[in-house]
C-alpha positions in Angstrom: 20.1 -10.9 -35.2 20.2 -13.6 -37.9 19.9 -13.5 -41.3 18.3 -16.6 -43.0 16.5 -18.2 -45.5 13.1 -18.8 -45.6 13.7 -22.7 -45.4 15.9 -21.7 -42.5 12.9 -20.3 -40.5 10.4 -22.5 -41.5 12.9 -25.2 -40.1 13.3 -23.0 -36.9 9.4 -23.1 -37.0 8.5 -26.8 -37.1 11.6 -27.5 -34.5 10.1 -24.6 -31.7 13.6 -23.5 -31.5 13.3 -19.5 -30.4 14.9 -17.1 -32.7 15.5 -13.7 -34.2 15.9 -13.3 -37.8 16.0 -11.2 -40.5 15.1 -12.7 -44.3 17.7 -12.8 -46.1 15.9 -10.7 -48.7 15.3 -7.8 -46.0 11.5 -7.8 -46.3 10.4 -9.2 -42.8 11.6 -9.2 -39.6 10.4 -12.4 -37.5 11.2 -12.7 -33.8 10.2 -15.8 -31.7 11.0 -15.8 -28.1 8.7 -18.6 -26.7 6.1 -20.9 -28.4 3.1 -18.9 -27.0 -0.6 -18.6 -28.8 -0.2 -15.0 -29.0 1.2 -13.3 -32.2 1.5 -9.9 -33.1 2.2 -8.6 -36.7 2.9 -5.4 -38.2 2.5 -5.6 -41.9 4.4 -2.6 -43.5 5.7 -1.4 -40.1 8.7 -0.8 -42.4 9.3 1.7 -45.5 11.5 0.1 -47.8 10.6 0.7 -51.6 12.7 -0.8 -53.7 14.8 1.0 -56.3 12.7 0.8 -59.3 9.8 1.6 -57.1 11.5 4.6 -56.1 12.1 5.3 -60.0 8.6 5.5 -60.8 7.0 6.9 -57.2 5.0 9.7 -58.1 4.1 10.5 -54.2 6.6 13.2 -52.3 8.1 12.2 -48.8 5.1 13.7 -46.9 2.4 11.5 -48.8 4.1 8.3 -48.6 4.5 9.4 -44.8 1.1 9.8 -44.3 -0.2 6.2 -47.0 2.8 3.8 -45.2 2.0 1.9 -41.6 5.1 3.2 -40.8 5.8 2.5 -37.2 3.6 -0.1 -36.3 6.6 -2.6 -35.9 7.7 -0.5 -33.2 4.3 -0.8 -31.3 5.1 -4.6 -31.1 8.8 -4.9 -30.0 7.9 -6.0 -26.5 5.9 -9.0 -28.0 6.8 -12.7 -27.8 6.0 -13.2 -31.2 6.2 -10.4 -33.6 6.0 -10.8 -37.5 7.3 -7.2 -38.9 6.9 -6.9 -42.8 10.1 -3.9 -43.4 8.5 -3.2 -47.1 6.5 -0.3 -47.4 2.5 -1.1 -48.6 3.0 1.0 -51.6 5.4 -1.7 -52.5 2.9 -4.3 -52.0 0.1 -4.3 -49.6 -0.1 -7.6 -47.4 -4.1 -6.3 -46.8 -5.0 -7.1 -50.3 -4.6 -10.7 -52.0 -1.3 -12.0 -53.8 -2.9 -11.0 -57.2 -3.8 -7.4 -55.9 -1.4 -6.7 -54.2 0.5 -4.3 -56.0 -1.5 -1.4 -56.5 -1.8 1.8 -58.5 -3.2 3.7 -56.2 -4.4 4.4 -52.3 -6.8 6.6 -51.0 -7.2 7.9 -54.7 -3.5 9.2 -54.4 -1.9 8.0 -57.3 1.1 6.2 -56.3 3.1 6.3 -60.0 4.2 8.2 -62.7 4.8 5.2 -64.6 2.9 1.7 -65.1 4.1 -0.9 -63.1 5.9 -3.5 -64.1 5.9 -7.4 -64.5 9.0 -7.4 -62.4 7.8 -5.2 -59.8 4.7 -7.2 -59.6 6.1 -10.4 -59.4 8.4 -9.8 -57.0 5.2 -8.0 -54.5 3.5 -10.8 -55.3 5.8 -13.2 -54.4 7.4 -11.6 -51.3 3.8 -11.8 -50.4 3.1 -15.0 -50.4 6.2 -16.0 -49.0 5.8 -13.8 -45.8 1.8 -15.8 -45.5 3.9 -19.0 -45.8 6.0 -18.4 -43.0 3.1 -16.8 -41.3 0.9 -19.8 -41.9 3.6 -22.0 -40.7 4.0 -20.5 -37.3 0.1 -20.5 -36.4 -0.2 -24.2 -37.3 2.5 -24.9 -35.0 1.3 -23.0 -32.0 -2.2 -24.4 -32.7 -0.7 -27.9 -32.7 1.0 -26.9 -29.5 -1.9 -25.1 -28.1 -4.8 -25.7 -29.7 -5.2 -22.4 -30.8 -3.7 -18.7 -31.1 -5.0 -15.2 -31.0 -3.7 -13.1 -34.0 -3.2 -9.2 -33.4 -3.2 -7.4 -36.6 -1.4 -4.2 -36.0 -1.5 -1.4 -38.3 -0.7 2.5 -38.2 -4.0 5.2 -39.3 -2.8 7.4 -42.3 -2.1 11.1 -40.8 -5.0 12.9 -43.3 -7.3 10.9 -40.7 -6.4 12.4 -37.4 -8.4 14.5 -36.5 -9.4 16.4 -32.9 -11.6 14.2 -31.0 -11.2 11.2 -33.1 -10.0 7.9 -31.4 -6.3 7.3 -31.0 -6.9 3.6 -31.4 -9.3 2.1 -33.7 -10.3 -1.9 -33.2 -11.4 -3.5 -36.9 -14.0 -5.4 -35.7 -16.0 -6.5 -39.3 -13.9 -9.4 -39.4 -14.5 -10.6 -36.3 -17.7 -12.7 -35.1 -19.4 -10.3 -32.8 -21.9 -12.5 -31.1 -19.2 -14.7 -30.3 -16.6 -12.1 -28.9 -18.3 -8.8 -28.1 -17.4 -9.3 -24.3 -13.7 -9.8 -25.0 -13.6 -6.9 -27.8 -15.1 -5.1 -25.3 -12.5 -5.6 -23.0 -9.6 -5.6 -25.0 -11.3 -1.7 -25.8 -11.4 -0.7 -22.3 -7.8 -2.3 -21.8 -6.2 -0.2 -24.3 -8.4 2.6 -23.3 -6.2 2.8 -20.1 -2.8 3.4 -21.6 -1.6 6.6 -20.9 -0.1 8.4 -23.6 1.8 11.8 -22.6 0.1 14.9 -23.5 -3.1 12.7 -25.1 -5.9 11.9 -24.9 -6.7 8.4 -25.7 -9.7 7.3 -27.1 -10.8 3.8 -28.4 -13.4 2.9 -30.7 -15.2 0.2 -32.9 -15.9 -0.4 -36.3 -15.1 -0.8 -39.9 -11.4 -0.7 -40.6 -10.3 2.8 -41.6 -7.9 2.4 -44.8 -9.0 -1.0 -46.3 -8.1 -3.9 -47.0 -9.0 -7.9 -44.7 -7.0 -9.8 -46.3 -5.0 -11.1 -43.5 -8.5 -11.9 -41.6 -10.0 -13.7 -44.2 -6.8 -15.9 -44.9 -6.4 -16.7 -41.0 -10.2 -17.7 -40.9 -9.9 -19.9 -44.3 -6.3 -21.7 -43.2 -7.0 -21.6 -39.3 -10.1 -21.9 -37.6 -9.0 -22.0 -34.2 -6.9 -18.9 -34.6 -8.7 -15.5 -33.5 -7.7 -12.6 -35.3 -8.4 -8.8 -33.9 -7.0 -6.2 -36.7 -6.6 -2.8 -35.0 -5.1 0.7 -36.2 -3.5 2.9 -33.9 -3.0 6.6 -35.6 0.1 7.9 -36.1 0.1 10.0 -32.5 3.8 8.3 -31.8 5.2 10.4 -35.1 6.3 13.4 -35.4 4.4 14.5 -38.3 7.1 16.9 -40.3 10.1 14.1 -40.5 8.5 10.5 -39.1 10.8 10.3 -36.2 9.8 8.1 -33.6 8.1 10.6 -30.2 10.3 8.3 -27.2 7.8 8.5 -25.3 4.7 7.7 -26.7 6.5 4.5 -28.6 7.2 3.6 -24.9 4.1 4.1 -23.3 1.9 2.1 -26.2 4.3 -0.6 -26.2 3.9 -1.1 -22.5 0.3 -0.8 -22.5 -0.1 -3.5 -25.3 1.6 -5.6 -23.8 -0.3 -6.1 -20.9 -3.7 -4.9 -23.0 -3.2 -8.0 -25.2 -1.5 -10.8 -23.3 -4.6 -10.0 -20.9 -6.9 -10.0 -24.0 -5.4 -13.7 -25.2 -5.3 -15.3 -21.5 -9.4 -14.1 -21.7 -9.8 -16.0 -25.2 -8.4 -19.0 -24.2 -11.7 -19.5 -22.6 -13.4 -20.1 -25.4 -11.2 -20.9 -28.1 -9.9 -25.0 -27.6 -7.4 -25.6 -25.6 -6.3 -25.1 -22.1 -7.5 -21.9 -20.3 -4.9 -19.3 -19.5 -3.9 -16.9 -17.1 -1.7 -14.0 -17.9 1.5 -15.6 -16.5 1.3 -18.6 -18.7 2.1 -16.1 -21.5 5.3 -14.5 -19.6 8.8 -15.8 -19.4 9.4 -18.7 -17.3 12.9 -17.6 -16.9 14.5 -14.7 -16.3 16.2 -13.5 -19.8 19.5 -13.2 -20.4 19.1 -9.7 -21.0 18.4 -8.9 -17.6 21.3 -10.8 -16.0 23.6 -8.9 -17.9 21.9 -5.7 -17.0 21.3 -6.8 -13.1 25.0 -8.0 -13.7 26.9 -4.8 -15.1 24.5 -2.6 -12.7 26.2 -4.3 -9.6 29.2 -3.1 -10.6 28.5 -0.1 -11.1 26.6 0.5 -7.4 29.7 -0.3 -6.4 31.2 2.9 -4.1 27.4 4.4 -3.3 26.6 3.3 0.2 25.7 7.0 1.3 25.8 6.6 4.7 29.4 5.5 4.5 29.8 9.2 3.1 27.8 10.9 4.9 28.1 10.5 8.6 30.5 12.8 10.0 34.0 11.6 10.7 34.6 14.3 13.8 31.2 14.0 15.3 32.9 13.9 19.3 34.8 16.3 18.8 32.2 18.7 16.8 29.5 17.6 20.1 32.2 18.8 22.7 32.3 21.9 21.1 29.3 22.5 20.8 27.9 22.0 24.3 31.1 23.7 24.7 29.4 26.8 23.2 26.8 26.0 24.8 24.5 25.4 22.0 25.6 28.9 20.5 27.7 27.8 17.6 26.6 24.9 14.8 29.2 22.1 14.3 31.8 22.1 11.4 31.1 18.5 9.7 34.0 16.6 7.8 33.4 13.9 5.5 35.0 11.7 3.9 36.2 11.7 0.1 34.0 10.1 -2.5 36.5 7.5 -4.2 34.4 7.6 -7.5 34.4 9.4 -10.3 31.3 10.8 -10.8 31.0 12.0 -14.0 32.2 8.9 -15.6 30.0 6.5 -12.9 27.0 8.6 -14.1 27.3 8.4 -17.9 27.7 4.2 -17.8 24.9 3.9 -15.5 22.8 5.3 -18.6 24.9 3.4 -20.9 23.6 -0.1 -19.5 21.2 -1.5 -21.9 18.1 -1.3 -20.4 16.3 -1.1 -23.9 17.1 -4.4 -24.8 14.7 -5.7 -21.8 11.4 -6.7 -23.3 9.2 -7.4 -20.5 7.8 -3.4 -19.8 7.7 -4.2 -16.1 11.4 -5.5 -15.4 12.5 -2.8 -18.0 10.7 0.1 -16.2 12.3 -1.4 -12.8 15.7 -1.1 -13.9 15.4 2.2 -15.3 13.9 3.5 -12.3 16.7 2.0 -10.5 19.1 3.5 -12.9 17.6 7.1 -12.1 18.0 6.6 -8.9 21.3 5.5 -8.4 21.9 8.8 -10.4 20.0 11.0 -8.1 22.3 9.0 -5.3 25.5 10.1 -7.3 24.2 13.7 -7.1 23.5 13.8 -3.3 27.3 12.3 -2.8 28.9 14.2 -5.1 27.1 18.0 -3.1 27.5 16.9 0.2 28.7 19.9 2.5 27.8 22.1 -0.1 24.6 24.3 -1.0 23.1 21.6 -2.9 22.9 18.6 -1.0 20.0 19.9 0.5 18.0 20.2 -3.2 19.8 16.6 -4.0 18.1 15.0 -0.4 14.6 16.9 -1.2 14.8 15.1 -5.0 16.3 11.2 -3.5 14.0 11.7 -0.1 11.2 14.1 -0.6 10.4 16.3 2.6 7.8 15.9 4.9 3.9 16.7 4.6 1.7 18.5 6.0 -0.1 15.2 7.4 2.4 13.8 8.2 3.4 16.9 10.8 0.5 16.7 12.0 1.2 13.0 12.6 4.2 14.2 14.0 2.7 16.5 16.4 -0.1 14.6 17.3 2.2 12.3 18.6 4.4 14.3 20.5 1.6 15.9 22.7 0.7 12.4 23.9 1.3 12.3 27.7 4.2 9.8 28.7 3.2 6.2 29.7 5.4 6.0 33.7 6.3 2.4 32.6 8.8 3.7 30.5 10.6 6.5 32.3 14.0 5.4 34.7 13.9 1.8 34.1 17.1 -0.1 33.7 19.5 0.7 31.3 21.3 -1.8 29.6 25.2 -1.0 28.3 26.5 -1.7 24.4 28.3 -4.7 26.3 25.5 -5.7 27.6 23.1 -5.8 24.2 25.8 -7.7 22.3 25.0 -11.0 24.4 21.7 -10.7 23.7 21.4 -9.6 19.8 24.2 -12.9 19.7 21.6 -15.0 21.1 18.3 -13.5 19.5 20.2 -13.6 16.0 21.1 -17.7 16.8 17.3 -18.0 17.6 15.9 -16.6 14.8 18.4 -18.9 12.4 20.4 -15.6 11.3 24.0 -15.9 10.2 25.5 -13.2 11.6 28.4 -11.0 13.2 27.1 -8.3 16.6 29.8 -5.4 16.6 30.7 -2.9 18.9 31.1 0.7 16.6 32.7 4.1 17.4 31.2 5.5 14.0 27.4 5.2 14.5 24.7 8.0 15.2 22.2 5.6 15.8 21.9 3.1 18.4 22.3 0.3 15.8 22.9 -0.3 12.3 22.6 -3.6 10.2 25.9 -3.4 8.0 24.6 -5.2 4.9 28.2 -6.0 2.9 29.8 -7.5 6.1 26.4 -9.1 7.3 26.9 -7.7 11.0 24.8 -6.0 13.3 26.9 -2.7 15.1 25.8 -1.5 18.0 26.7 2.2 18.8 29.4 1.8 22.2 27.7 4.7 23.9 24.5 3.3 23.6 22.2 2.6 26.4 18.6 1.5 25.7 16.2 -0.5 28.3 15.1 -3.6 28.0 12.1 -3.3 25.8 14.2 -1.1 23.4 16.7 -3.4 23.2 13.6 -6.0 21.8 12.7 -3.3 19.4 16.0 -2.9 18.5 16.5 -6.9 17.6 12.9 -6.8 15.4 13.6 -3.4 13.9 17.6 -4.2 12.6 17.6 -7.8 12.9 14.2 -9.1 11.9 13.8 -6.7 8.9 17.0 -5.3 7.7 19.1 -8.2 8.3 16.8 -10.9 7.2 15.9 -8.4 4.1 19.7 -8.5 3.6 20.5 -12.5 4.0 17.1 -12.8 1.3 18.6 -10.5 -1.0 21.9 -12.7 -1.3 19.6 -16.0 -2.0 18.0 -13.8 -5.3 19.0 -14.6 -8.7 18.8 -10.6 -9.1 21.4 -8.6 -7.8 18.7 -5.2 -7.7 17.5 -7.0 -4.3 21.0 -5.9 -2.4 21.7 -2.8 -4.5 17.9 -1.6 -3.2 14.9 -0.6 -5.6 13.7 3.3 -6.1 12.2 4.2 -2.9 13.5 1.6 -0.5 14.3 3.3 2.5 10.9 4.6 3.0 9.6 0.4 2.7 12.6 -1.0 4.8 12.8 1.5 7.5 8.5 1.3 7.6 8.6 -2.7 8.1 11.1 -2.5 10.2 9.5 0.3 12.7 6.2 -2.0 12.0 8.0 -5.1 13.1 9.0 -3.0 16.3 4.9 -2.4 16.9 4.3 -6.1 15.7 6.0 -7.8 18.2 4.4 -5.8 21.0 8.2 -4.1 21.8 7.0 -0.2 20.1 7.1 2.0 23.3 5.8 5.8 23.0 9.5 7.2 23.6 10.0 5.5 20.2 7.1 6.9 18.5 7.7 10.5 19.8 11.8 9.7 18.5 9.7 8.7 15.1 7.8 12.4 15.5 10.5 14.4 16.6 12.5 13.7 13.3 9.9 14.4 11.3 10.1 17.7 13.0 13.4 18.6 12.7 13.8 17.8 8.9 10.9 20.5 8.5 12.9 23.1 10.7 16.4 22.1 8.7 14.6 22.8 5.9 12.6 26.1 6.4 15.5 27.7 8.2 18.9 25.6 7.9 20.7 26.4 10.9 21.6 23.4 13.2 21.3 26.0 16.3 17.9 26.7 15.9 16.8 23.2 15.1 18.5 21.7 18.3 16.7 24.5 20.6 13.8 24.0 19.5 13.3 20.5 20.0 14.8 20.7 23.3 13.0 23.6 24.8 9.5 23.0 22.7 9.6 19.6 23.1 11.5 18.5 26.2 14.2 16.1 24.9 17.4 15.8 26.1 20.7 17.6 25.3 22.6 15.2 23.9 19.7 13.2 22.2 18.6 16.3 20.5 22.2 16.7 18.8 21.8 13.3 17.3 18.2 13.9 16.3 20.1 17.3 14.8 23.2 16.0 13.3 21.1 13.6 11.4 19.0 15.3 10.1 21.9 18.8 9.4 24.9 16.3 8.2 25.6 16.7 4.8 24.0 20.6 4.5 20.7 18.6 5.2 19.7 15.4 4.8 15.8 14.4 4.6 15.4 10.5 5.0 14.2 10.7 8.6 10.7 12.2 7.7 10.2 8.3 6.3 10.4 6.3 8.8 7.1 7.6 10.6 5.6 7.6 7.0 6.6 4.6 6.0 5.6 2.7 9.5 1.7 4.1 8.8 2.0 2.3 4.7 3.3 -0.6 6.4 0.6 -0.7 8.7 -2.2 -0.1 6.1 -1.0 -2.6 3.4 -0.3 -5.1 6.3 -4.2 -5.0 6.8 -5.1 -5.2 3.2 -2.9 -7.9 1.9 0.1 -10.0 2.5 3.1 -8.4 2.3 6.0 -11.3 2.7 7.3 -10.5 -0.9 8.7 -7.0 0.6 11.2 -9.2 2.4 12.8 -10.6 -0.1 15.6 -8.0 -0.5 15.5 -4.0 -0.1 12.3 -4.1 -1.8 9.5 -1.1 -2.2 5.8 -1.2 -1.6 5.1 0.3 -5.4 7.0 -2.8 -6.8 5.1 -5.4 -4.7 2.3 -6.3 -7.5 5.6 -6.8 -9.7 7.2 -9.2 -6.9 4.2 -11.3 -6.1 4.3 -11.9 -9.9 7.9 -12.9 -10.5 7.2 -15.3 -7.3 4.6 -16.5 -9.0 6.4 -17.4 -11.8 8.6 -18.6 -10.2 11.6 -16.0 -11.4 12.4 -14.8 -7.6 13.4 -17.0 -4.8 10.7 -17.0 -1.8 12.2 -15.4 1.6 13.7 -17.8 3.2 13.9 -15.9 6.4 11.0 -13.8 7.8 10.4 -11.4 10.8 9.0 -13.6 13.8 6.4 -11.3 15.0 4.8 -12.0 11.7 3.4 -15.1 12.3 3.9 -15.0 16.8 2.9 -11.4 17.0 3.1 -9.7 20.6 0.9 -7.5 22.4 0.7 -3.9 22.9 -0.4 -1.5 25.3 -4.0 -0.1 24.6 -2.7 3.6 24.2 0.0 2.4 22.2 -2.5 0.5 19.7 -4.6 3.7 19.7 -2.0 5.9 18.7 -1.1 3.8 16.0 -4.3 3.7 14.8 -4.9 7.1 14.5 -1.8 7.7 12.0 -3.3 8.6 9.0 
């Protein structure tokens, strides 16, 4: 942060040049990211008193806590514009005029024990006009820019006037012409009136302004009449009330939801004021901030050595299934893994040393600490596997399964087999490669098709090397080999070749959630292009099953006779369907794909859905992606499944099945 004069920010005014200053006399704050008709202030967020004020303060710690607006600066940080006076408003109050604004008393507390003096008043008085100068100077430019601006007054309610049942946020609407903007006032007080503050209720209400003062109203409306200004008072909810410390996260959640609340509210006014009408994203950044890029930046480095699956598949698996069958099913497999080649401890504590805080748009903030916890969680689940608590690590990173979707599960698995798709021909590993080769050339994808000893699954897209492996003692038919090529290479390999075009590195590391999103699209784009057989579907069920069964009883025995003598499936298919869902001391990420196939499906019907492609995206962060498309802050997929636009056809029962997964 600078510190300047005010001719230096008056200079940074009239040139639009972006800035964050301090006065050089400490009283104000000033922070200008873009040129936008919206400005926030917080006069008296601050509590400096200066030391001859302090002399003569005849008020204790508790009553100056309870008379200051302390706080209200912090309300604002997440602004575009945000003017925050850092004097307290027993030094001089910014709601009076210059020649009041020093006063002797506030809500008949008596604020000295000796008269004030000439220099004490002339220095309020003067800080005071100088902060309306600067003030001044900034509207007139954004209303020569813009044609107008919409001024939010923000101020913090004294404690004495808290009170059970009483509104947490209070908008002063005397000032403002109520046959003119009732409509918007009202929905600036039903926008507010959906923040969500922990542990509180929030109320909103209308009226007179609760502790005095207009000032700032009244000067706005004589210097600029196409600026509106909305004064409103938030009570002092966000403090604790014994030392004035800051509650985390109730700061957090009221800064988040005025953001939205009042770049919403100003979009809405710029329908009536002069001026261009608005929309919300004209008041967002056009670019992404450099805060972000160092955050995206630093976090790639940092995801660096996390690719669980590289840790978590089983480096003896033949030999552990010879021994098995060996046993004849009688004695559970000893897993090895391999080491984790991190340091834990140390990874964990500079993930949450990255400065996500310094983000100011809520939305991309909230995403990367999201992402943050979950790289942690990740980092927990590595660091337990083969012990006790992988199992409690999986439950918290994957979730387990519910009870509708087992009965999804078993729905599905008691539909009679379609004889189309029992003993057909079998195609060989050697044989698939060919063919993934060709369908990869066709659909413009830039990839390698590898034969792999390691795999449990058939085929896996490997997203660092950009190839496609395909398991050597795999044998699919036909049509599965078409799901195969839509499921790995027409979702997670076109998801992976969009990530690398992003100018966010959180589209290849994978957002909170993404496996349940990736592995759904991808089992949709098997259904999609008319290649989803009921063997697959029944595949999709039995896992769902088995991660119930690891769970409720843990033992790998149990789990693999069950499915095979309940359910009819195969030997040596059933100890995959087990070794996935056992490795590690139990691993839960298979109940998703069935899951996430039926979201996929539903939100496929509702909206589109392209932006999920862009990288290893997640359905809760779509609204957020559409937006940063819109703005143009994301680059659009370049490569798409096929069967999105050329869909196929499926069989009746297979449609109907589908349709009945709720």
């Amino acid at each position: 942060m600078q510190t300047l004069t005010e001719n230096q920010i008056l200079e940074r005014i009239q040139n639009r040049t972006p800035f964050n200053a301090r006065l050089r006399d400490g009283s104000l704050h000033i922070r200008v990211d873009e040129y936008l008709p919206v400005v926030c202030t917080a006069l008296h967020g601050g509590s400096r008193l200066h030391s001859d004020s302090l002399q003569r303060l005849a008020v204790d710690d508790k009553a100056r806590l309870q008379l200051e607006d302390r706080g209200s600066d912090w309300l604002i940080e997440l602004m575009p514009i945000a003017l925050c006076v850092q004097d307290s408003r027993i030094d001089y109050d910014l709601s009076l005029p210059a020649n009041r604004c020093v006063r002797n008393e506030i809500n008949d507390t008596a604020l000295w024990h000796k008269p004030v003096t000439k220099t004490m008043r002339h220095r309020g008085q003067e800080r005071h006009q100088r902060i309306y100068r600067i003030l001044d100077a900034l509207l007139w430019v954004i209303e020569e820019d813009h044609s107008h601006a919409v001024l939010f007054d923000v101020h913090s309610c004294p404690f004495e006037e808290m009170k059970d049942g009483h509104s947490k946020i209070h908008i002063a609407t005397e000032d403002v012409d109520s046959e003119q903007w009732s409509p918007l006032i009202k929905r600036l007080q039903s926008r507010l009136g959906e923040i969500e503050l922990p542990n509180l209720d929030n109320r909103v209400s209308l009226g007179e302004r609760n502790h005095g003062g207009g000032y700032t109203s009244s000067h706005i409306a004589e210097h600029h009449s196409n600026t509106l200004t909305i004064p409103f008072e938030i009570q002092k909810v966000f403090l604790d009330l014994d030392s004035g410390a800051p509650f985390p996260l109730v700061v957090d959640a009221l800064r988040h939801g005025l953001h939205d609340a009042l770049l919403e509210t100003t979009a809405d006014a710029s329908r009536t004021l002069p001026g261009p009408s608005l929309h919300r994203n004209d008041l967002m950044p056009t670019e992404l901030p450099p805060e972000v890029l160092l955050v995206d930046r630093e976090l790639k480095k940092l995801a660096r050595g996390l690719e669980t699956l590289l840790y978590i598949n089983p480096i003896n698996m033949p030999v552990e299934q010879r021994r098995f069958f060996k046993h004849q099913g009688r004695k559970a497999p000893n897993f090895r893994y391999r080491q984790l080649k991190i340091d834990p401890y140390a990874h964990r504590e500079k993930l949450y040393r990255l400065p996500v805080d310094s983000i100011r748009e809520p939305a991309l903030r909230q995403l990367y600490r999201q992402v943050i916890d979950a790289l942690a969680e990740r980092i927990d689940m590595l660091v337990s596997i083969g012990t006790d608590s992988f199992l409690y690590n999986s439950l918290r990173y994957y979730g387990e399964p519910t009870a509708g979707e087992l009965a999804n599960a078993r729905f599905l698995l008691h539909a009679a087999d379609r004889a189309e798709e029992l003993n057909g021909q079998q195609l060989s590993s050697k044989e698939m490669i060919p063919q993934f080769q060709q369908l990869a050339k066709e659909w413009g994808l830039k990839c390698k098709v590898e034969l792999s000893d390691r795999l449990i699954a058939a085929a896996m897209v490997n997203n660092g090397r950009k190839a496609l492996l395909v398991r050597r003692s795999a044998k699919v038919s036909p049509v599965e080999l078409q799901a195969l090529a839509h499921h790995e290479l027409g979702v997670h390999m076109t998801t992976s070749l969009n990530a690398k075009q992003q100018p966010l590195e959180v589209f290849s590391l994978g957002l909170p959630n993404n496996t349940h999103t990736q592995e759904g699209l991808a089992i949709f784009s098997e259904y999609r292009s008319g290649n989803l057989t009921l063997k697959r579907l029944k595949s999709l069920a039995l896992r769902v099953i088995a991660v119930d069964l690891m769970i409720r009883y843990g033992d790998f025995c149990r789990t693999w006779r069950t499915i095979v003598e309940d359910y009819g499936t195969e030997p040596e298919e059933a100890f995959r369907v087990c070794t996935r869902v056992h490795r590690g001391g139990g691993f839960t990420k298979d109940h998703l794909y069935l899951s996430g196939f039926r979201d996929a499906y539903q939100l496929h019907k509702t909206r589109d859905i392209t932006g999920l492609f862009i990288g290893k995206t997640s359905f809760e962060f779509l609204d957020l992606i559409d937006d940063l498309l819109a703005r143009g802050l994301l680059t659009p997929p370049t490569y798409l499944p096929v069967c999105l636009n050329a869909p196929g056809n499926s069989a009746p029962e297979i449609d109907y099945l589908v349709s009945c997964i709720r």
